[in-house]
C-alpha positions in Angstrom: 0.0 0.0 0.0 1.0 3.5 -0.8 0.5 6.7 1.0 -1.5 9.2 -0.8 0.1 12.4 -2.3 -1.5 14.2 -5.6 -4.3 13.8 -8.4 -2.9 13.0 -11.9 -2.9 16.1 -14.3 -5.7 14.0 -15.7 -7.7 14.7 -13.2 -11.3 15.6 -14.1 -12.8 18.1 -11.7 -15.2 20.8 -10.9 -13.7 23.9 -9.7 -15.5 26.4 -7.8 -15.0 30.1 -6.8 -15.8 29.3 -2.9 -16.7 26.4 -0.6 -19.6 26.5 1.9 -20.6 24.6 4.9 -18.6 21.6 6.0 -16.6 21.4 2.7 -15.0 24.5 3.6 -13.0 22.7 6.2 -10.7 21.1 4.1 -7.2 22.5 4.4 -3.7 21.8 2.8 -1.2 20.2 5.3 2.4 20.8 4.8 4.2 18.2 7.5 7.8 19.4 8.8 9.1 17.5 6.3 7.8 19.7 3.8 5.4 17.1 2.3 2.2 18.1 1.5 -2.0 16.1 2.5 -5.0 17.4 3.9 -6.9 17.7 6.5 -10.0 18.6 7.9 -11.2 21.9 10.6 -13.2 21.9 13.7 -13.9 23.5 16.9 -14.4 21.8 19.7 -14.7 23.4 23.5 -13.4 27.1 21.7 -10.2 25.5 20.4 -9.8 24.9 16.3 -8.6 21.6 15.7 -7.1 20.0 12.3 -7.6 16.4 12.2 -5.3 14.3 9.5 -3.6 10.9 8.8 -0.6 10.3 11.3 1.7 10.2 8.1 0.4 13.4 6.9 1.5 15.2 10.0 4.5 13.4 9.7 7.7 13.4 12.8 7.6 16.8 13.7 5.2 18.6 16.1 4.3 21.5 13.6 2.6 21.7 10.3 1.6 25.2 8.1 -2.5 24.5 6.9 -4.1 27.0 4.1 -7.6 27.2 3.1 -9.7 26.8 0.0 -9.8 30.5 -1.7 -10.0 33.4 -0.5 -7.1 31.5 1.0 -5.8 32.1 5.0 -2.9 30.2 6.2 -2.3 29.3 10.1 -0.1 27.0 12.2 -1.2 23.8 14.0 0.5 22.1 16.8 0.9 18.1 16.4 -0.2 15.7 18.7 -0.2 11.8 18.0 -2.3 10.2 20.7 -3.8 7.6 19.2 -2.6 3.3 18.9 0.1 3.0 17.0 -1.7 1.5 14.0 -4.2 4.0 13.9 -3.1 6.3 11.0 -4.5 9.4 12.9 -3.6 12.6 14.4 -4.7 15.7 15.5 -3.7 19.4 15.6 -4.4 22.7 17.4 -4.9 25.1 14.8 -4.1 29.1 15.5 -3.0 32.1 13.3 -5.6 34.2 10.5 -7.1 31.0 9.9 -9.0 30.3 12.9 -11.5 33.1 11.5 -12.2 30.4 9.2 -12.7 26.9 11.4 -16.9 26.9 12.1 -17.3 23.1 12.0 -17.9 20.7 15.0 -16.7 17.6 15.6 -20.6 16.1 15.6 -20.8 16.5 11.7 -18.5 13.3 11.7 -22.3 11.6 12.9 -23.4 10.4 9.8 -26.9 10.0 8.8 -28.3 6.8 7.9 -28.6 8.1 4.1 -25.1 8.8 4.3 -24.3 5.5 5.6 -25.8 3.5 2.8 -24.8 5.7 -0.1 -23.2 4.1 -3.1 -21.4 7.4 -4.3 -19.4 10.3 -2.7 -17.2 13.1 -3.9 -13.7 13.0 -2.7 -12.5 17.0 -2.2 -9.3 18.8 -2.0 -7.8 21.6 -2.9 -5.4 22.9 -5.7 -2.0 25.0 -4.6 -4.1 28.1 -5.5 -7.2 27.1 -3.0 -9.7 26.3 -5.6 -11.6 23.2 -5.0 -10.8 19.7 -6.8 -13.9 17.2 -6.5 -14.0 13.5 -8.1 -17.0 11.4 -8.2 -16.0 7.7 -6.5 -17.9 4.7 -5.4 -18.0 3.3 -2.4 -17.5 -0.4 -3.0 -17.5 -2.4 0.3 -17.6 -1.1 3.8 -15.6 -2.8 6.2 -15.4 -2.7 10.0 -12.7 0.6 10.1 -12.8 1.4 6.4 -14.4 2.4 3.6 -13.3 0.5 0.0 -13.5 3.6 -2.9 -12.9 3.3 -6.7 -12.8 6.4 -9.3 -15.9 6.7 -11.0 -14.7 8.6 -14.3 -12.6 7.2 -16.7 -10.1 9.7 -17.3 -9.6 11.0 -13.6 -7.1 8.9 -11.1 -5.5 9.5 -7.5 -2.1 9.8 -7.2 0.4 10.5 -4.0 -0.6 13.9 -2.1 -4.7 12.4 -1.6 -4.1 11.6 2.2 -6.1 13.5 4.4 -9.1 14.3 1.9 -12.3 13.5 2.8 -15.5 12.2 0.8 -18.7 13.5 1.1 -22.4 12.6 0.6 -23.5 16.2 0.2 -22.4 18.1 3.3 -21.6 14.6 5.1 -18.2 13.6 5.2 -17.9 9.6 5.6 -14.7 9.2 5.1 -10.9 10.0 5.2 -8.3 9.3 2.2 -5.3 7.2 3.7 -4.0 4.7 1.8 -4.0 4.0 -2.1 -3.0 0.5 -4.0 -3.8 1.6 -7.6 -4.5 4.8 -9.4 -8.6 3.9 -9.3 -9.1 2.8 -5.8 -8.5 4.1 -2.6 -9.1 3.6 1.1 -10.9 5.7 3.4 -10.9 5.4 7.3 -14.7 5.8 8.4 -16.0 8.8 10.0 -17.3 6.6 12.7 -13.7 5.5 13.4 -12.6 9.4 13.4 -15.3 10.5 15.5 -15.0 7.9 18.2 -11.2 8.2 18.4 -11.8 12.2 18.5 -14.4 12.3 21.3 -12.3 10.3 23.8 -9.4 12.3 23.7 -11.4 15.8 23.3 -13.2 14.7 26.3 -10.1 13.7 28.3 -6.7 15.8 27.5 -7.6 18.3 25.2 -7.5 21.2 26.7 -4.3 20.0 29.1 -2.4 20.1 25.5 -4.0 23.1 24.2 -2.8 25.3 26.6 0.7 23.6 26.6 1.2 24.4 23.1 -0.2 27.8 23.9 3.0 30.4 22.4 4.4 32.0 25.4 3.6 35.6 26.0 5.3 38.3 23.9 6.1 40.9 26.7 7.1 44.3 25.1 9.1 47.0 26.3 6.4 49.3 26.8 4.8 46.5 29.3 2.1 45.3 27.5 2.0 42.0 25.8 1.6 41.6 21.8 0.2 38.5 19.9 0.6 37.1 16.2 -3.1 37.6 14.5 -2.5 36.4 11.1 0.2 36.9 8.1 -0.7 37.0 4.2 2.0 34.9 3.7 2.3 31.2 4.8 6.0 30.1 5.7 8.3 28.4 3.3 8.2 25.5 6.2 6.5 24.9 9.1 9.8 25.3 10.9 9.6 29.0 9.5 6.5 29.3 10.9 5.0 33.4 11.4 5.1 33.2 15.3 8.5 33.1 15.4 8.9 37.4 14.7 7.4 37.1 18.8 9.6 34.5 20.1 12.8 32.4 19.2 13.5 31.4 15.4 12.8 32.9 12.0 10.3 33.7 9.8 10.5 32.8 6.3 7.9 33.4 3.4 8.2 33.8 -0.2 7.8 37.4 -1.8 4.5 38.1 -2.2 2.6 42.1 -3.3 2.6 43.7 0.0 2.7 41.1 2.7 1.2 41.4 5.8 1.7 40.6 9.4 -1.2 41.6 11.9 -0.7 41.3 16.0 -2.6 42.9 18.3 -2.0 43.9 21.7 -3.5 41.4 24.4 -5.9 43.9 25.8 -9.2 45.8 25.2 -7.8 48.6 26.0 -5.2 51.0 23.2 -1.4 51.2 24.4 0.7 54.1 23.4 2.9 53.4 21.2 6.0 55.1 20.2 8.5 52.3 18.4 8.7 49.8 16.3 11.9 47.1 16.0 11.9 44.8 12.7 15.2 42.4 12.3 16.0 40.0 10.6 19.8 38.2 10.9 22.2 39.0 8.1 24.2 35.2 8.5 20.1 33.7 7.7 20.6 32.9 3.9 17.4 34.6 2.9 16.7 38.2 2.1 16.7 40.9 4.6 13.4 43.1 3.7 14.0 47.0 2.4 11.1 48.5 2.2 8.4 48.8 5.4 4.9 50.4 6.1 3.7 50.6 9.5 0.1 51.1 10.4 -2.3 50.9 13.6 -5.4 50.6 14.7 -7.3 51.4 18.0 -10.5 50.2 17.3 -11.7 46.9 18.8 -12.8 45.8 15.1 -8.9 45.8 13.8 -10.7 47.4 10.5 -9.6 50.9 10.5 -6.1 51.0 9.7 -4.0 54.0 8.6 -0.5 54.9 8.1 2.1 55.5 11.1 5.3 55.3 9.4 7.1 53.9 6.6 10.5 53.2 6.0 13.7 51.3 4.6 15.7 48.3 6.3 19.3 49.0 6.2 21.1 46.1 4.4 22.3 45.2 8.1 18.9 43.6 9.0 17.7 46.3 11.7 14.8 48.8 11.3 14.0 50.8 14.0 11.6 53.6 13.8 13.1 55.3 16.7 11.0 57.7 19.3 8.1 58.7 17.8 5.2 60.5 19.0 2.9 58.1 20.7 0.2 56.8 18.8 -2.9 54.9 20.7 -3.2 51.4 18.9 -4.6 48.1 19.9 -3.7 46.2 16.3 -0.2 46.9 14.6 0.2 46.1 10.5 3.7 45.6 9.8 3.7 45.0 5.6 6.7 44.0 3.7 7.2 46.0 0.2 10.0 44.9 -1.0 13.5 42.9 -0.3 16.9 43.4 -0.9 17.3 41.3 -3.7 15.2 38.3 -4.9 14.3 35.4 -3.4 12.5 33.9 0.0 12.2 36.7 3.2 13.2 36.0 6.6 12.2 38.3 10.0 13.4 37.1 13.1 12.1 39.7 15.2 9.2 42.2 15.5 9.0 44.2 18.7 7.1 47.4 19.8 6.9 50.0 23.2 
């Protein structure tokens, strides 16, 4: 058996310019090891969860996710507490794509009409976030799994499949895992997904959503900031956005006007009067140049407008210097330009 990893150019499907409902829970999974599945959102207790094959997620306890289009990117934490032989794992999701996670865990109940249907549609997304669909049939039902074959002649599954689920209309029943020919596939049962879910929800989730909680981002001017969301998704997981608050880099291909929202941990607007980007000179990717900074104070985060603007010496350290203060409760930091071509790193962001 073969894991899952991409459709065949071949591939026959209908693409649409949004995804409602359940279906919009399908994300792209990029594992630490920069190979690339599925999964699919919930929320569960106030906590956005990912859930995907244990070889999607891979060794290594972070993974980027991205949406179908208008596409938002986030981070999810990796957690393997399942058997051994259960190819299933769970994240906690967080970043700009939280916005976006509306499911619950209780759509994994099937209906009896979804439990007898002959035919599904097994989605996924394309790099861009459109949505691929292909019609299959379900062939036998077995105790954990679900047996699936194409339906259309010229369509086939290829490597990159794991982690897509089928659905009878808005009904998932089952998740891609496994794959022996280009027609046919194996899907683990939505039963099997829930059940496994439920227990460990009910038991240790929020014990291991708090301890993969990013530790707080004190600032000079003794308030505390916190990553929102970025336009960008990192190169890697390893790169991930939450590093600019905390220990590492972050690393994101160039991109028109790139964006990276935090917002103060508060209700209540700081001054502000300074603003520190960096980004190490020894990092082998491309120190930004150019820099607009804008702020908010509204509780919205809708209403920015311009503070300052700037270049990044070829040394890796803006600094606005003292400014006069400027109430905010959301900072935009956007990213015009590099020096040079090629993937941008920033280490640090930092404000008082």
């Amino acid at each position: 058996m073969i894991c899952l990893l991409r459709f065949s150019a071949l591939c026959v499907t209908a693409l649409h310019a949004s995804v409602i409902g359940v279906v919009a829970q399908t994300v792209n999974v990029q594992n630490g090891l920069n190979e690339n599945g599925f999964g699919w959102m919930f929320r569960s207790g106030g906590t956005c969860y990912a859930v995907m094959p244990r070889h999607v997620a891979g060794p290594l306890p972070r993974v980027t996710l991205t949406t179908a289009a208008p596409v938002a990117n986030g981070s999810g934490s990796v957690i393997h507490p399942f058997w051994p032989g259960l190819d299933l794992s769970i994240a906690v999701v967080r970043g700009g794509i939280e916005a976006r996670c509306t499911e619950t865990l209780d759509r994994l109940d099937l209906s009896r009409r979804a439990g007898r249907a002959a035919r599904a549609e097994l989605h996924r997304l394309d790099p861009t976030g459109e949505e691929e669909r292909i019609a299959i049939s379900l062939e036998r039902r077995n105790y954990l799994t679900i047996d699936g074959e194409v339906a259309t002649n010229n369509a086939e599954i290829y490597q990159g499949t794991s982690g897509a689920f089928a659905f009878v209309g808005e009904e998932p029943i089952g998740m891609a895992i496994t794959s022996d020919d280009p027609k046919r596939l194996v899907l683990m049962r939505s039963e099997e997904i829930l059940m496994n879910l439920r227990r460990y929800l009910s038991e240790q989730s929020n014990a291991f959503a708090a301890e993969t909680a990013p530790a707080p981002a004190h600032q000079e001017g003794g308030f505390v900031l916190n990553l929102v969301s970025v336009s960008a998704p990192p190169i890697s997981p390893e790169f991930d956005a939450q590093n600019v608050l905390g220990d590492g880099i972050y690393v994101f291909s160039p991109q028109r006007n790139a964006e990276i929202i935090l917002r103060v941990e508060s209700d209540d607007p700081v001054a502000l009067s300074r603003i520190r980007v960096k980004t190490p000179q020894d990092s082998g990717y491309v120190v930004p140049r150019r820099i607009l900074i804008l702020t908010d104070a509204q509780l919205e985060g809708d209403g920015f407008s311009v503070w300052t603007r700037g270049e990044m010496p070829p040394d890796g350290n803006f600094d606005t210097g003292p400014m006069a203060t400027r109430n905010a409760l959301w900072v935009k930091v956007m990213i015009l330009s590099g020096w040079g071509s090629g993937e941008i790193a920033i280490s640090e962001i930092s404000a008082q």
